[in-house]
C-alpha positions in Angstrom: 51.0 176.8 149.7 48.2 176.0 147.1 49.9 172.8 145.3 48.8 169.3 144.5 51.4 167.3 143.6 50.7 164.3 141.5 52.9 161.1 140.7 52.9 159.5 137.4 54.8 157.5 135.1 58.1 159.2 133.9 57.7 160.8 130.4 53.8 161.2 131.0 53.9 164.6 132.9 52.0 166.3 130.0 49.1 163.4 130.4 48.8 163.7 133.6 48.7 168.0 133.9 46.5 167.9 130.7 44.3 165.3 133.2 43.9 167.1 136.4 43.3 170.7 135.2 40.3 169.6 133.0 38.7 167.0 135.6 39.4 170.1 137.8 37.8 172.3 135.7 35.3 169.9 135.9 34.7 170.9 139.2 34.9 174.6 139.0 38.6 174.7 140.0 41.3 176.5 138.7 45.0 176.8 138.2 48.4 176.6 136.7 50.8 173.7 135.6 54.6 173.4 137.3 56.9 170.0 135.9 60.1 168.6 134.3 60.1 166.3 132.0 60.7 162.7 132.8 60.6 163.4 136.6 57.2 161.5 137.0 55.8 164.2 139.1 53.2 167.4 138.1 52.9 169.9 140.4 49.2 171.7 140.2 49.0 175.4 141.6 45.2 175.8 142.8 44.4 179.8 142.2 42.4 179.4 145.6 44.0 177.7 148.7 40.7 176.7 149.8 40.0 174.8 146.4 42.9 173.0 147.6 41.0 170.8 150.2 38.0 170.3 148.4 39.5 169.0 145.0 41.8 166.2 146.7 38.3 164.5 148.5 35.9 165.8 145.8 38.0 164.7 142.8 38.6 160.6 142.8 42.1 159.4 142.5 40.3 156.3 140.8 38.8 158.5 138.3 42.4 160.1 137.6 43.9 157.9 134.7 47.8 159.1 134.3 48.4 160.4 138.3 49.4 157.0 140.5 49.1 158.8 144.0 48.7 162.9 145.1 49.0 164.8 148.0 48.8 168.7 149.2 51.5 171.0 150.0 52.1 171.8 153.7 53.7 175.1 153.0 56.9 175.7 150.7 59.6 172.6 150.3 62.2 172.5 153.5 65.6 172.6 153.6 66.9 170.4 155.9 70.2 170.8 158.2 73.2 168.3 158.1 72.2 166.9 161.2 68.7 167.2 163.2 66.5 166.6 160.1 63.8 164.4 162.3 63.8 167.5 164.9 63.6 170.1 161.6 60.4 168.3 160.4 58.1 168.2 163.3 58.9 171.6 164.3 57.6 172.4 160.5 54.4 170.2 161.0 53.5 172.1 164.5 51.4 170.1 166.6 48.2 171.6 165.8 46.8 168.1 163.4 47.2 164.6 163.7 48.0 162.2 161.0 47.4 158.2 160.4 50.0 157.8 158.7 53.5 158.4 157.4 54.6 158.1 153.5 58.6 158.7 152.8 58.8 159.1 149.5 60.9 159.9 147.1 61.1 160.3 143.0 60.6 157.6 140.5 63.6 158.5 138.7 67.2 157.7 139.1 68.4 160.4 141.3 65.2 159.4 142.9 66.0 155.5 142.9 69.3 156.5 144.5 68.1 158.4 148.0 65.9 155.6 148.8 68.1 154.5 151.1 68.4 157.0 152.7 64.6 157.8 153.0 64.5 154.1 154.4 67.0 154.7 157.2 65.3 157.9 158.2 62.1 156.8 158.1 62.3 155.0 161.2 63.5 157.5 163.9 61.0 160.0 162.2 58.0 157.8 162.3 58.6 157.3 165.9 59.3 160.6 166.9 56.0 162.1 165.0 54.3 159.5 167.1 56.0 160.5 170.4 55.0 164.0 170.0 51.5 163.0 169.0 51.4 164.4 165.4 51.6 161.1 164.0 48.5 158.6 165.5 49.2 155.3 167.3 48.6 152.4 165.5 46.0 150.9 167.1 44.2 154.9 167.8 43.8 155.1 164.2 40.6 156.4 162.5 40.1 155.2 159.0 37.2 157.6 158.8 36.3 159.6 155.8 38.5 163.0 157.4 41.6 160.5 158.4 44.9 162.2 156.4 48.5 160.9 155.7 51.3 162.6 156.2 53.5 162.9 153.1 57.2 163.4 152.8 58.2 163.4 149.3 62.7 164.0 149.3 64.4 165.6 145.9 67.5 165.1 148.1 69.0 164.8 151.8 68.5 168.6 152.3 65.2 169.0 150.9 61.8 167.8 151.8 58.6 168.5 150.5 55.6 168.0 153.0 51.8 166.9 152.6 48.6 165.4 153.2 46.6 163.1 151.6 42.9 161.9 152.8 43.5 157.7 153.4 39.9 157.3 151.6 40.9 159.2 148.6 44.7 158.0 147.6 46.8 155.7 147.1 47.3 152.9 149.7 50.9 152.1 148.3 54.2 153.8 148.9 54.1 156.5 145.4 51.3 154.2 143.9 53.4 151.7 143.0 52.8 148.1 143.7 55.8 145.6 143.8 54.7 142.3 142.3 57.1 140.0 141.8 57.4 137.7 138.1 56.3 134.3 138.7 59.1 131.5 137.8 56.2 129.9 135.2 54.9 133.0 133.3 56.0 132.6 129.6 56.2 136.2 129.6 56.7 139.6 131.7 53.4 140.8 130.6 51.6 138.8 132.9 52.5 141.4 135.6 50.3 143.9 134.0 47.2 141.8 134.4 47.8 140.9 137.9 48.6 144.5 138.7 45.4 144.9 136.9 43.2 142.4 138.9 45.4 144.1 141.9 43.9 147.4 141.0 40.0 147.0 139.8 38.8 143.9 141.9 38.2 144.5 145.6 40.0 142.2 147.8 36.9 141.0 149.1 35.2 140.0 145.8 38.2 137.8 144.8 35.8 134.8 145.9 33.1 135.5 143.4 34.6 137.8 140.3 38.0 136.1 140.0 37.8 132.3 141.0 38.1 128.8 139.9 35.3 127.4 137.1 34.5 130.7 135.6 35.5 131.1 131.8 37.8 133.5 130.0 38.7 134.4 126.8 42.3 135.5 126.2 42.5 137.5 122.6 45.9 137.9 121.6 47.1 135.8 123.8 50.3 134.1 122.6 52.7 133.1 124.5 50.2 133.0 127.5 51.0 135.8 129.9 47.7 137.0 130.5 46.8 133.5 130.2 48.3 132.6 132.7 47.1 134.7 135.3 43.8 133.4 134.7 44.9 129.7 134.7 46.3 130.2 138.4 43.1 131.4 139.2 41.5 128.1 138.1 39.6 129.4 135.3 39.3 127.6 131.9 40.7 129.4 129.2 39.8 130.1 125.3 43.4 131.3 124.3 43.1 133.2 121.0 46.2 134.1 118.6 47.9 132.7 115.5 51.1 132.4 117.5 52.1 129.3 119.6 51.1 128.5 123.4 53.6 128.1 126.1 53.7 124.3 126.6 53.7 124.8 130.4 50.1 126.1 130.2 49.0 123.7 127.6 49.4 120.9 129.9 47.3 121.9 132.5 44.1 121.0 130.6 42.4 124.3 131.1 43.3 126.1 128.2 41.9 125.7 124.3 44.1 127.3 121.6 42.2 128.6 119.1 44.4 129.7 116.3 42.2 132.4 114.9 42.4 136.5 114.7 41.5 138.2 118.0 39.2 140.6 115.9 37.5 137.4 114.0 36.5 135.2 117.0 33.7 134.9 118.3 33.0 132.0 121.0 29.9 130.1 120.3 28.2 130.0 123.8 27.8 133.0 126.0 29.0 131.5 129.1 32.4 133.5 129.3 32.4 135.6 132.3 35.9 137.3 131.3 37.4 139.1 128.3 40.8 139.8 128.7 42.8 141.6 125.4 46.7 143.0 125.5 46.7 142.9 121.4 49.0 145.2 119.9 46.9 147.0 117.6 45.4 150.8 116.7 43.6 151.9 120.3 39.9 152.7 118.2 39.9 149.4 116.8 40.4 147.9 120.3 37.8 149.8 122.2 35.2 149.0 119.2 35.8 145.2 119.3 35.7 145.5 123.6 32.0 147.2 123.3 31.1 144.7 120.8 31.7 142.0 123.0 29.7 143.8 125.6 26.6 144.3 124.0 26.8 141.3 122.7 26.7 139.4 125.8 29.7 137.7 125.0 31.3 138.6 128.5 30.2 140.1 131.6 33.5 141.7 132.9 36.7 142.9 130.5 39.9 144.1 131.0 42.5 145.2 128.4 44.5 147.6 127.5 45.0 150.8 124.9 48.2 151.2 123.1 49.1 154.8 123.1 50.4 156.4 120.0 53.6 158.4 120.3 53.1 162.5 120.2 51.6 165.2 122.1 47.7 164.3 122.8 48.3 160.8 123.8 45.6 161.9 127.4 43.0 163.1 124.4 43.1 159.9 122.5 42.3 157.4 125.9 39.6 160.1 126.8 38.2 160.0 122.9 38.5 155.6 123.3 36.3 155.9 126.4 33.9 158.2 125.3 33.6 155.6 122.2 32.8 153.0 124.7 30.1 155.1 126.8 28.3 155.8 123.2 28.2 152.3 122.7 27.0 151.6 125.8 24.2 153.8 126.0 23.1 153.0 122.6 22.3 149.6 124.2 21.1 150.6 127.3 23.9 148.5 129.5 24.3 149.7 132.7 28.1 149.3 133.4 30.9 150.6 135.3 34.6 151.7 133.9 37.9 152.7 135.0 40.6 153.4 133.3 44.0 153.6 134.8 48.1 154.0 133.5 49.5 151.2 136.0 52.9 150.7 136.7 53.6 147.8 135.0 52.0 149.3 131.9 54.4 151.1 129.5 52.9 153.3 126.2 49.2 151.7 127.1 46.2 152.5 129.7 44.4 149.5 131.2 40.7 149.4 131.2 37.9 147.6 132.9 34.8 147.5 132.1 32.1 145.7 134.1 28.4 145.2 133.2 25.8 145.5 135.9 22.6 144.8 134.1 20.4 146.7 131.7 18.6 149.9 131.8 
C-alpha cells in the first residue's frame, strides 16, 4: 500500500496535504490527497510504491511545518477479531523485518481520546509478544543507525488497526508528536507552554548549557503578563519585558526582569548584548516577520523565536510559506548566514512557531 500518513493538528488537514504534496513535488514525487476534516490525520497516496521509501528519509519531518509525526503503510488497515488481536498483528507483520520500536497510537480526536485506554492495555502483551517472536528488537540489541524503523500502529477503533513504519532518524521521537508538558504552578499565563514546547523542539538537548542558560539576555516583546517571560526567567536569564500592559508581580520580584512600557514594534534596546528575541504579539503575520528580520540584521539578537498568527480561511499554509520567504529575502539581502525552522506545535493554536538562528555572515 503506497500511503503516508501524516498527523497534525485537528482542523489543519488542508495545511498539512497542501504541505507534503508540494515539498514532495519538490522532490519529484507524486500523488493524491485522502482526509476528514477535523480528524488530525492526512493520508498521502504515492503514485509509485517505491517513492514511498525514499520520500519518508529524503524529505525531513523537521522541514515539514503542519505534520507532527508520519509513518508508511504496511499494507491495507486490519480488522481485528474480538479476541486474539496481538496474535492477528504479528501474523500481518510476518517475520521477514525487525523493528526498534513500537508506537500505539491512536487519533487526536475524541473518539480518538476515548480508545486510548484501550491502546494502553494492549500495548503491553503486544510489545512483548513482537519481541518474543523477534519482529520487535530487544532493548538493549537496538540499532539507532540511520536504516533503524518503528513499528507503527495507529487504532480508528478496537477492530481496526492501521500498520507502519517510520525511520527513528527521520520522525518524531514522541507518542503522535505530541509532547506532554505540564503548566508550572507560577506561570501568569498558559502561553508559557508554547515557548517551552518551543525550546523543547528547536534546541538540542545537548546545547541547553550554552544556547539557553543563566546570564544571557532576552528580550520579551509583547510580553505582558509574562508567560514567555517566564520561561526565560527560570532559565536564569535577565529579561527586557516589553508591552504597555502590567507584569506579573511574581516575576517582578525576582530582580531579573525590566518592564519597559513601550510598543513591541517601537523598541529598540540600546546595547546589542541580547542573545535572545522572543515575540508571541498578537498582530498581522507580515508585520511580525518584518520586525523579526529587522532585529536580525540589525544585530540586535543572535537567536529568535516567535510565532505567526494565522489568519482564518483557506490558504492559511501559503501565507507562513510567503512570511518565510519574506525572512530569507531579508536575510540574503544582508548576507547573514542563518538557520530556520518553522513548526505548528502542539501547544500552538491558529499560529506557527519560528526560530531563527544566525550563524555568522557570508
Amino acid at each position: 500500500m503506497n500511503v503516508i500518513y501524516l498527523y497534525c493538528r485537528p482542523g489543519f488537514e488542508n495545511e498539512c496535504a497542501a504541505e507534503i504534496q508540494e515539498k514532495a513535488g519538490w522532490n519529484d514525487i507524486y500523488g493524491f490527497i485522502k482526509l476528514k476534516k477535523n480528524e488530525g490525520l492526512v493520508e498521502f497516496h504515492v503514485y509509485e510504491q517505491s517513492q514511498v521509501d525514499v520520500l519518508i528519509q529524503k524529505l525531513p519531518l523537521t522541514r515539514l511545518i503542519f505534520a507532527r509525526q508520519w509513518f508508511a503503510a504496511l499494507g491495507e488497515p486490519l480488522e481485528l477479531p474480538e479476541y486474539n488481536r496481538v496474535e492477528a498483528i504479528a501474523e500481518q507483520l510476518g517475520d521477514d523485518f525487525r523493528y526498534e520500536d513500537l508506537r500505539v497510537e491512536t487519533l487526536d480526536t475524541n473518539d480518538g481520546k476515548a480508545l486510548s485506554k484501550f491502546s494502553r492495555k494492549l500495548s503491553v502483551p503486544l510489545r512483548q509478544h513482537l519481541r518474543k517472536s523477534g519482529i520487535l528488537a530487544e532493548k538493549e540489541q537496538g540499532e539507532q543507525g540511520r536504516g533503524a524503523t518503528n513499528l507503527h500502529a495507529l487504532f480508528f477503533s478496537g477492530q481496526l488497526v492501521q500498520l507502519g513504519y517510520s525511520y527513528v532518524a527521520n520522525s518524531s521521537n514522541l507518542p503522535m508528536g505530541i509532547p506532554r508538558l505540564k503548566f508550572p504552578s507560577k506561570a501568569p499565563s498558559r502561553s508559557t507552554l508554547k515557548l517551552d514546547e518551543a525550546f523543547l523542539y528547536f534546541i538540542p538537548r545537548e546545547e541547553w548549557d550554552t544556547r539557553l542558560t543563566s546570564g544571557l539576555n532576552a528580550v520579551d516583546l509583547g510580553s505582558a503578563p509574562g508567560g514567555w517571560t517566564y520561561q526565560l526567567v527560570r532559565r536564569g536569564m535577565m529579561v527586557k519585558a516589553v508591552d504597555n500592559g502590567p507584569m506579573a508581580d511574581s516575576l517582578m520580584d525576582t530582580g531579573q526582569v525590566k518592564h519597559y512600557q513601550q510598543d513591541g514594534f517601537k523598541f529598540r534596546p540600546s546595547k546589542k548584548n541580547n542573545y535572545w528575541l522572543v515575540c508571541d504579539m498578537i498582530e498581522n503575520s507580515t508585520r511580525v516577520a518584518r520586525l523579526m528580520a529587522s532585529w536580525i540584521v540589525d544585530g540586535d539578537c543572535k537567536e529568535a523565536m516567535f510565532n505567526l498568527k494565522l489568519q482564518p480561511g483557506k490558504a492559511r499554509y501559503q501565507q507562513v510559506m510567503k512570511n518565510l520567504q519574506q525572512i530569507k529575502d531579508t536575510m540574503s539581502e544582508h548576507d547573514i548566514w542563518y538557520e530556520m525552522y518553522a513548526k505548528h506545535l502542539y501547544y500552538d493554536r491558529e499560529e506557527v512557531t519560528v526560530h531563527v538562528r544566525v550563524l555568522g555572515n557570508k
